[in-house]
C-alpha positions as CSV (number, residue, x, y, z in Angstrom):
1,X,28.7,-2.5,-27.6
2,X,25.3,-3.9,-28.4
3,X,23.5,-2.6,-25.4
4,X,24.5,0.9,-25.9
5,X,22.6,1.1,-29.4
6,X,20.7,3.4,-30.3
7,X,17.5,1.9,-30.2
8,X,18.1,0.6,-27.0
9,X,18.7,3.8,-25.5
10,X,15.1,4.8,-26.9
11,X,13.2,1.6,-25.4
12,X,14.8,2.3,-22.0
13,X,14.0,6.8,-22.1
14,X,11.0,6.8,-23.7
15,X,8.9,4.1,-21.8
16,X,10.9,5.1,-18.8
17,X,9.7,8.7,-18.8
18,X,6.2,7.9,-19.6
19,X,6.3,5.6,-16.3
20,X,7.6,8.4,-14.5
21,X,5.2,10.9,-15.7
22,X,2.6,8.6,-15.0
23,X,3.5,7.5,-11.4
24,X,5.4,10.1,-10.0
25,X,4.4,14.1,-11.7
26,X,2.2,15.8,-9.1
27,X,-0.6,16.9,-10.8
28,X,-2.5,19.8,-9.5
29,X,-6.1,20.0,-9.7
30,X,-9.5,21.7,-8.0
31,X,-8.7,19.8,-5.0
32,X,-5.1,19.5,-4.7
33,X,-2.4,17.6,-6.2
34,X,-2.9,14.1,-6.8
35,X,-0.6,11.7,-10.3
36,X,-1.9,11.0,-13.6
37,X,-2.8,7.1,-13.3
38,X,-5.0,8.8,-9.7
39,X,-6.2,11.5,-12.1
40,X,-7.2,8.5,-14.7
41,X,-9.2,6.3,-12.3
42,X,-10.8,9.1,-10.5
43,X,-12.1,10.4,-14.3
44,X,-13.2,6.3,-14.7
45,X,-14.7,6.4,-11.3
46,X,-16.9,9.1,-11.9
47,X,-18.1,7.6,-15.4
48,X,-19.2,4.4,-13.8
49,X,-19.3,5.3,-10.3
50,X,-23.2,4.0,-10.3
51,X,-22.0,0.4,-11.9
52,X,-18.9,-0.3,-9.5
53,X,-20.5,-1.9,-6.3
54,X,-22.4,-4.5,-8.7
55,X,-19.3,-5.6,-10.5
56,X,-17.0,-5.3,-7.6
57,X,-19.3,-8.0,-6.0
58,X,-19.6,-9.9,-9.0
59,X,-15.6,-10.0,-9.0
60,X,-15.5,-11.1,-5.8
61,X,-18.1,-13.7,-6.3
62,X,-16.6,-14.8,-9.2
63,X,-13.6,-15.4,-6.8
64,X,-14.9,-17.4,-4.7
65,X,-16.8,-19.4,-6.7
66,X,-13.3,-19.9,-8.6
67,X,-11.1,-20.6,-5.4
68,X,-13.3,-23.3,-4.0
69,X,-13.9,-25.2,-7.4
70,X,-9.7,-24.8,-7.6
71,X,-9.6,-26.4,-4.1
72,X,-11.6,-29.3,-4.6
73,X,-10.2,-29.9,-8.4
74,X,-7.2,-30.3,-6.4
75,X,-3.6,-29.3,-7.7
76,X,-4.5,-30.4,-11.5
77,X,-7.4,-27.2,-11.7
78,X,-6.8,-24.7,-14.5
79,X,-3.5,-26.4,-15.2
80,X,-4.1,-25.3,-19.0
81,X,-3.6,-21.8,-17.4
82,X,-1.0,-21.6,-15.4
83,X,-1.6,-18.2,-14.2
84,X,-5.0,-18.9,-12.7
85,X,-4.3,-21.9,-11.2
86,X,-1.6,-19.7,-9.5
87,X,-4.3,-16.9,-8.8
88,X,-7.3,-19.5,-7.5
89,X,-5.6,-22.6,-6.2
90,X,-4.9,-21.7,-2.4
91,X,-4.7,-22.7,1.0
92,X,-7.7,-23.7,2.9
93,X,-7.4,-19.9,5.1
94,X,-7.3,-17.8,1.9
95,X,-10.4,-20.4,0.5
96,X,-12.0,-19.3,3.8
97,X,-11.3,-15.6,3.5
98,X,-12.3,-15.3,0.0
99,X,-15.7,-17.0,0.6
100,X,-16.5,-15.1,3.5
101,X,-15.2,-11.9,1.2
102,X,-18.2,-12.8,-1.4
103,X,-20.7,-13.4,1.7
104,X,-20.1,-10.3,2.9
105,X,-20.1,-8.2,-0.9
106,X,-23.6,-10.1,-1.5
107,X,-25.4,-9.0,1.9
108,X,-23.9,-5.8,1.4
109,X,-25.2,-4.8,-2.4
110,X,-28.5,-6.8,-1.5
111,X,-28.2,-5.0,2.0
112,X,-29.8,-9.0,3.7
113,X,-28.7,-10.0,6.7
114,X,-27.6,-7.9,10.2
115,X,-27.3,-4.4,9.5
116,X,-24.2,-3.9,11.1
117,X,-22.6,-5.9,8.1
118,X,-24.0,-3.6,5.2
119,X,-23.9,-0.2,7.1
120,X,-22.4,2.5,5.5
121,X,-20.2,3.4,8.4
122,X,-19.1,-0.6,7.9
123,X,-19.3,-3.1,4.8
124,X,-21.1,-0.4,3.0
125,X,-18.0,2.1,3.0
126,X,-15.7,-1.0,1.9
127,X,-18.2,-2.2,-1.1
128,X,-19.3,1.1,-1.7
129,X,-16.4,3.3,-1.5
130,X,-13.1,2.1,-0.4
131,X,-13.3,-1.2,-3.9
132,X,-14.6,1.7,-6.4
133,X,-11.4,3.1,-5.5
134,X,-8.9,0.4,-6.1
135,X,-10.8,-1.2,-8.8
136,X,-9.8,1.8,-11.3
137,X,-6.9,2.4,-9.4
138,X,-6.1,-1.3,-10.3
139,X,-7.1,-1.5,-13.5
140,X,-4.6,1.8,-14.6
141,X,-2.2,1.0,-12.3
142,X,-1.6,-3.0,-13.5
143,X,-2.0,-1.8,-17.0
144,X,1.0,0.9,-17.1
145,X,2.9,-0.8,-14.3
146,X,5.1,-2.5,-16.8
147,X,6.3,1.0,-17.6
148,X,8.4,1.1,-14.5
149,X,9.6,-2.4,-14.1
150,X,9.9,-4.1,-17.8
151,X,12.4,-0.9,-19.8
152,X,15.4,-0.4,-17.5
153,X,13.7,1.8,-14.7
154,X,14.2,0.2,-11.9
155,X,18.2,-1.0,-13.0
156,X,19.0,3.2,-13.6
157,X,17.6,4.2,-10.1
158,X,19.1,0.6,-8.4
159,X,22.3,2.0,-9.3
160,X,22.1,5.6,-8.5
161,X,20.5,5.4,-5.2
162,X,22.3,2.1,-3.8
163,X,24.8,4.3,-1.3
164,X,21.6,5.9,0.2
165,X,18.7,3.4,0.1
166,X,21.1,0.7,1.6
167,X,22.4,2.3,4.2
168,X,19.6,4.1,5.5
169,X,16.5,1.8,5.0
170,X,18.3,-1.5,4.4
171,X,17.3,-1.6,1.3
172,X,18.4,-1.8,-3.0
173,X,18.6,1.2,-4.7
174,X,15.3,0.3,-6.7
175,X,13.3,0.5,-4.1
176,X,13.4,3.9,-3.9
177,X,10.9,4.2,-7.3
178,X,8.5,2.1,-5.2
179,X,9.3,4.4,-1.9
180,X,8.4,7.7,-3.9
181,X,5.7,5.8,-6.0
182,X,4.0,5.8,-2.4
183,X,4.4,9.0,-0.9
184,X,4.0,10.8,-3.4
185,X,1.4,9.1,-5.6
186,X,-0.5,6.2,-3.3
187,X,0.0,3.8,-0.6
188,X,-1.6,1.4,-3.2
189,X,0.6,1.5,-5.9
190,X,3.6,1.2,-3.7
191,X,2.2,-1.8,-2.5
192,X,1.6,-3.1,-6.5
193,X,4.9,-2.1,-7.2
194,X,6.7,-4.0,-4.5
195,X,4.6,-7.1,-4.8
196,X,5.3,-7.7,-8.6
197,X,9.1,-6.7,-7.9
198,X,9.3,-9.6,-5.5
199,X,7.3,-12.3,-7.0
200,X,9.8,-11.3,-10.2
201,X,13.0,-11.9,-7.4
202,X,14.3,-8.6,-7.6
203,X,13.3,-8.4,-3.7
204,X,13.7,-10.9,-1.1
205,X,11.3,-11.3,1.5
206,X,12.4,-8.6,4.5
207,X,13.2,-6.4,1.9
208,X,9.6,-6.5,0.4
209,X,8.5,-6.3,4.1
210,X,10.2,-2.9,4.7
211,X,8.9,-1.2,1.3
212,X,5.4,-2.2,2.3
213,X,4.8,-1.5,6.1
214,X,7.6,1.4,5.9
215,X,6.8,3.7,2.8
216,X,3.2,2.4,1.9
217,X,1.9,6.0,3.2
218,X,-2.0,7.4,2.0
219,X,-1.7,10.4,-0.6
220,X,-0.9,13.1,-0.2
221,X,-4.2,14.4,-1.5
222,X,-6.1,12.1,1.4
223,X,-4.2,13.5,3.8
224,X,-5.2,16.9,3.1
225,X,-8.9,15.3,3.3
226,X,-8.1,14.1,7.1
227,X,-6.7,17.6,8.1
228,X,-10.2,19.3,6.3
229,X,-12.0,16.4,8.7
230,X,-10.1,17.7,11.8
231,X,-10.7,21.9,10.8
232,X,-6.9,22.1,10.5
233,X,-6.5,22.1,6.8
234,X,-4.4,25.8,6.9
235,X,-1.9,24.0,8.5
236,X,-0.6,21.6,5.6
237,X,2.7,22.7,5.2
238,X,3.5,22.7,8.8
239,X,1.8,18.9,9.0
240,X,3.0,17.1,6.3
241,X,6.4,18.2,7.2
242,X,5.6,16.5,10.6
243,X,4.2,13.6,8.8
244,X,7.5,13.1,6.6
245,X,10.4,13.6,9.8
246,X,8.0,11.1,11.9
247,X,7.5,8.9,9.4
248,X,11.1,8.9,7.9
249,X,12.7,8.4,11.6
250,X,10.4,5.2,11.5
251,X,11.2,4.1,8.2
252,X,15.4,4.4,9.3
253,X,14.6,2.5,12.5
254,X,12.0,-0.4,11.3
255,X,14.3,-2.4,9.4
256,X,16.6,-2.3,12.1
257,X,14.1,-4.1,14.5
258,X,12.0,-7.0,14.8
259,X,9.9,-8.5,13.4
260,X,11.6,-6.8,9.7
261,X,15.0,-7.6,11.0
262,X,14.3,-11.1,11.8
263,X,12.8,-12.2,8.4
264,X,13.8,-13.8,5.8
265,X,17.2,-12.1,3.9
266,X,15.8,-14.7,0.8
267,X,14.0,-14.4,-2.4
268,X,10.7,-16.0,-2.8
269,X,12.9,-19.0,-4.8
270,X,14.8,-19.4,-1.6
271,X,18.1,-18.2,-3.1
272,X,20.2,-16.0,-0.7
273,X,19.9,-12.5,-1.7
274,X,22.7,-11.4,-4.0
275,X,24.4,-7.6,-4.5
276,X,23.5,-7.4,-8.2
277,X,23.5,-3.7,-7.5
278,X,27.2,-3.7,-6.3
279,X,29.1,-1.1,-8.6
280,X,32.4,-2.1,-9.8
281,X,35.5,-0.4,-9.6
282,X,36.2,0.7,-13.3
283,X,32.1,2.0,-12.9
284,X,30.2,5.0,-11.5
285,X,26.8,5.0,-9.9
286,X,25.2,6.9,-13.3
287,X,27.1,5.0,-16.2
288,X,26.1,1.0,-13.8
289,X,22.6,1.9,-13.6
290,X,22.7,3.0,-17.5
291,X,24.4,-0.2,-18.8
292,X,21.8,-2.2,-16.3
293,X,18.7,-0.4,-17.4
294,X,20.0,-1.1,-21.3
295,X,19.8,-4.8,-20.6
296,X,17.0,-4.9,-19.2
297,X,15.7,-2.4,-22.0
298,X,16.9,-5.0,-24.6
299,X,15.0,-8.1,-23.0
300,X,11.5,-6.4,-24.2
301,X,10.7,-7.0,-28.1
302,X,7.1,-7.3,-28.3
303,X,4.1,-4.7,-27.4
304,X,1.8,-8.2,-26.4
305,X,4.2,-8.9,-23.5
306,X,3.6,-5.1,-22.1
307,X,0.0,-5.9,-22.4
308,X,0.2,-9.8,-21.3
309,X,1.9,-8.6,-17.9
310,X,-0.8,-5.4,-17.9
311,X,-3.7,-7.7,-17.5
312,X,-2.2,-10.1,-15.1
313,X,-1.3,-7.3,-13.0
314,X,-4.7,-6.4,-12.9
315,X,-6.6,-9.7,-12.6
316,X,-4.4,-10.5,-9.5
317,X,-5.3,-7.4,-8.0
318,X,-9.0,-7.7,-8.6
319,X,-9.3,-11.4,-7.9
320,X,-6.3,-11.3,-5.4
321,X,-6.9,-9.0,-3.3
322,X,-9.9,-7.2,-2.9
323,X,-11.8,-9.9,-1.8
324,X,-9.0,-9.9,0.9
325,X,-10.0,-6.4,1.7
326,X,-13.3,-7.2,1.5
327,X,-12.9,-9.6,4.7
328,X,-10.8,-8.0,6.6
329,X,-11.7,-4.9,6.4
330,X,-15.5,-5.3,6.8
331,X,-14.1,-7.2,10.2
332,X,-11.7,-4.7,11.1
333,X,-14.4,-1.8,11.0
334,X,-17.3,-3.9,12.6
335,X,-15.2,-4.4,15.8
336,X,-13.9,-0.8,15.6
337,X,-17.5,0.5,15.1
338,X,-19.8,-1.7,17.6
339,X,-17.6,-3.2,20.0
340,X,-15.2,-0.8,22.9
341,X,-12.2,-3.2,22.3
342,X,-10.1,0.0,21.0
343,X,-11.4,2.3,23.6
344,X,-10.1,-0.8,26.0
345,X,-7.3,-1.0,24.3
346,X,-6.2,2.6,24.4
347,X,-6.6,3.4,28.1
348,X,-3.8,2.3,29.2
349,X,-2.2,5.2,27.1
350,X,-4.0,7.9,29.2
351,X,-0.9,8.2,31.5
352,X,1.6,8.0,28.7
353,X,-0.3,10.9,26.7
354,X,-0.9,13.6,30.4
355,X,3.3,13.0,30.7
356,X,3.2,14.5,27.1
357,X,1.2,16.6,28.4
358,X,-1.7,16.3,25.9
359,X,-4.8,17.8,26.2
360,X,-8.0,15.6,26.4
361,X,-5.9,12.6,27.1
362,X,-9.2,10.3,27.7
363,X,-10.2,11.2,24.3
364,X,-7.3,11.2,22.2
365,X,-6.7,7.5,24.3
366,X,-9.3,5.7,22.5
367,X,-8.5,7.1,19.0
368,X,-4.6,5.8,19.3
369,X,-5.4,2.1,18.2
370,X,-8.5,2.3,16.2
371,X,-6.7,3.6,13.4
372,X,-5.3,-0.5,13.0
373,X,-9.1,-0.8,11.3
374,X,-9.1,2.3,8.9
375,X,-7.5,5.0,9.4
376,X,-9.8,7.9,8.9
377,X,-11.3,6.7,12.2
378,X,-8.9,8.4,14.5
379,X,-10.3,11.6,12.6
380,X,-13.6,11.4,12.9
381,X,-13.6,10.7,16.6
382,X,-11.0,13.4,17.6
383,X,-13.4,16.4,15.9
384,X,-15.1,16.8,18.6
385,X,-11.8,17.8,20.9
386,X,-11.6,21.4,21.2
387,X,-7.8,21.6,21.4
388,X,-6.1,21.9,18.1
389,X,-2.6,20.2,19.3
390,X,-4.8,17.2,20.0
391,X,-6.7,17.0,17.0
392,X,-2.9,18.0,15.0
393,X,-1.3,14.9,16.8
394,X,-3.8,12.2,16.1
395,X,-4.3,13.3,12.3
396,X,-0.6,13.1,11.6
397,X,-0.2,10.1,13.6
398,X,-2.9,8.0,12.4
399,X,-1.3,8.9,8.4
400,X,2.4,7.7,9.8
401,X,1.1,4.8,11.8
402,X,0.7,3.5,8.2
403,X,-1.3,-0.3,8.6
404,X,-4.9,0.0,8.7
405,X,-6.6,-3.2,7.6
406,X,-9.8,-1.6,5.9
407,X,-6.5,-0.9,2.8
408,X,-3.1,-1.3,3.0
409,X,-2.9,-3.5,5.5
410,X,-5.6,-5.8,3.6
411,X,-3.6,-4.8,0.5
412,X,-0.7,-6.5,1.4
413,X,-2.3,-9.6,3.3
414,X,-3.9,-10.6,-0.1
415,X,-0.3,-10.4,-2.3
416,X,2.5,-12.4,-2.4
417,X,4.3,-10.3,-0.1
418,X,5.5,-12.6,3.1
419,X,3.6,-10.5,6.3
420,X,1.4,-12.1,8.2
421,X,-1.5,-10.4,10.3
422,X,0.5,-10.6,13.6
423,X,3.1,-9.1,12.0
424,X,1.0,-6.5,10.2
425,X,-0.3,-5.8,14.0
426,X,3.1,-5.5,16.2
427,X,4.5,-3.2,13.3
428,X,1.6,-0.8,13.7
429,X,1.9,-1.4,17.8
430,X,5.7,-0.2,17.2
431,X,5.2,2.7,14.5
432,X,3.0,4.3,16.8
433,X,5.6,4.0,19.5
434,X,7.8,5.4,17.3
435,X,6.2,8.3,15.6
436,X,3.7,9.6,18.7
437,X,7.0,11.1,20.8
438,X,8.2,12.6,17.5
439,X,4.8,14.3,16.5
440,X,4.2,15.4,20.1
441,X,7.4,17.3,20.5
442,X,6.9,19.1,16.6
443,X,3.5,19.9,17.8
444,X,4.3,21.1,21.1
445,X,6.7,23.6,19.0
446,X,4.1,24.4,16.5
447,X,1.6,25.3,19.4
């Protein structure tokens, strides 16, 4: 059979494994265990690290300046390029966002304007930190993405894990490459990886939902940083085990609920979502997903389409959507930083968290919501708190609580992916519901 030849077998293993190695092998270095393409940007980051707020403003300038002139040149701009007139021409909110974005990245680097914009604790830890970041994580990521999704990848694991994925998370077999893409390498990624799987219709829209807000978890490396922040860090076994029961309860449960259950079972064509990972009869899981990954293996005969869908992977990332972080997360943090809506918010939680019996249940209250701006917040304010059962349950539960709109939850806002803010909010409301009981009980036997 022509799929089974020879040279077909190498153009799905070879470029397969690569992707693997890339995305997936945990790495160990000085400071932990991190994945090549993180290994990659952080040597990039460190090369240019002086250069990367300029041209992260300039890119976000650039993206304005592109947006609006796409607005008013009406649905004809760029239409010699149909890719940007995809990645500029927008609605009137995103045209809003993205020129607030570049006002925000210009008073920042030129540090003009009310301080509280361009502080470091605020804008200046978004342009100056948080975009270095995803700019080289972006720019490896887009580039060596096609190593996972154009050779087969995604068709071999789409067969083999269907009779898990679906019936535990509601979800193709694929998606597990994206799920493990996230926990074990970066909350980024995952998020890359879904989005280009579901503008390409492998996902419909709740499915691309559920891989984003359910497995789209920090590193593994950063979470090591949050336990060092809270003095706990000889307690990483014991805490990423808690992190990984919490969050994987939440992650069987999610789907099952609104607002993922209620959306869209469609692809972003409209087309009812089809079984095309349904194994036949005369098949077996291994020898369906090796035939599918063969013809998908087959469709790829030139090196300039690997490179083609590289760079657009990377321009819609860096015009897409870090000016989206930009905004919102720049927002997100100046509310959580000079305003007392989260302490507000979180008082009503001082009963809930004494029936745990917490300790400091004042001061753990006002940390359980703030982590919805960024998620090292909770953290830092919980230092302070001389019990280490509290300081253990708001670390793990800020990493499992999952949205935090100075990142992922800006992340997904500015791709295709169909979540809106409200929804980005009650999932967060609802994780923490989930997860806090869980980590409370674990910690309550750890203590």
């Amino acid at each position: 059979m022509k799929s089974y030849s020879f040279s077909n077998i190498i153009k799905f293993i070879i470029p397969s494994l690569l992707g693997l190695f890339l995305f997936l092998y945990p790495l160990p270095t000085k400071d932990g265990f991190t994945i090549p393409i993180a290994f990659l940007a952080g040597i990039l980051e460190g090369a240019i690290d002086n250069y990367l707020s300029l041209i992260m403003m300039i890119v976000i300038l650039l993206t304005a300046i592109f947006t609006i002139s796409a607005k008013f040149g009406g649905k004809s701009s760029f239409k010699r390029f149909p890719f940007l007139h995809q990645l500029f021409y927008t609605t009137w909110f995103w045209t809003i966002t993205r020129f607030l974005a570049a006002v925000f990245a210009v008073m920042v680097y030129f540090q003009i304007g009310p301080e509280f914009v361009y502080n470091e604790d605020t804008g200046g830890m978004l342009l100056d930190s948080l975009l270095h970041t995803l700019f080289v994580t972006f720019l490896f990521a887009g580039l060596f993405l096609p190593f996972l999704t154009n050779f087969g990848l995604l068709e071999f694991f789409g067969g083999i894990m269907r009779n898990i994925m679906r019936p535990l998370f509601r979800l193709p077999g694929r998606a597990s490459v994206d799920s493990l893409a996230s926990w074990v390498g970066d909350a980024t990624i995952g998020v890359l990886l879904t989005n280009k799987q579901y503008e390409e219709g492998y996902y419909t829209k709740r499915e691309a939902a559920i891989i984003s807000t359910t497995f789209s978890v920090v590193s593994i490396t950063f979470t090591l940083v949050i336990l060092q922040q809270v003095g706990l860090e000889h307690m990483f076994l014991p805490f990423y085990l808690t992190i990984l029961i919490a969050g994987g309860i939440a992650a069987f449960i999610m789907p099952r609920i609104p607002p993922l259950s209620g959306m869209a079972n469609t692809y972003i064509d409209g087309k009812e979502r089809t079984d095309d990972e349904k194994i036949p009869e005369s098949e077996n899981a291994v020898t369906f997903g090796f035939k599918n990954a063969l013809r998908r293996a087959e469709k790829e005969t030139s090196f300039r389409t690997f490179f083609v869908d590289g760079g657009k992977n990377i321009l819609d990332m860096w015009f897409g959507v870090t000016p989206v972080v930009m905004a919102f997360g720049t927002i997100a943090v100046i509310i959580a930083e000079y305003t007392p809506l989260f302490q507000w918010l979180g008082m009503p939680f001082v009963p809930i968290l004494e029936l745990m019996q917490i300790p400091f249940a004042h001061e753990a209250s006002e940390t359980l919501l703030i982590g919805f701006a960024d998620m090292f917040l909770p953290a830092i304010l919980i230092t302070g708190v001389e019990a280490e059962i509290t300081r253990f349950i708001i670390a793990a539960l800020s990493v499992t609580q999952l949205i935090f709109m100075s990142e992922v939850g800006g992340l997904i806002l500015g791709t295709k992916i169909p979540v809106s803010f409200r929804h980005l909010a009650i999932i967060f409301l609802i994780r923490t519901a989930i997860t806090l009981p869980i980590i409370t009980v674990i910690a309550h036997i750890l203590f």
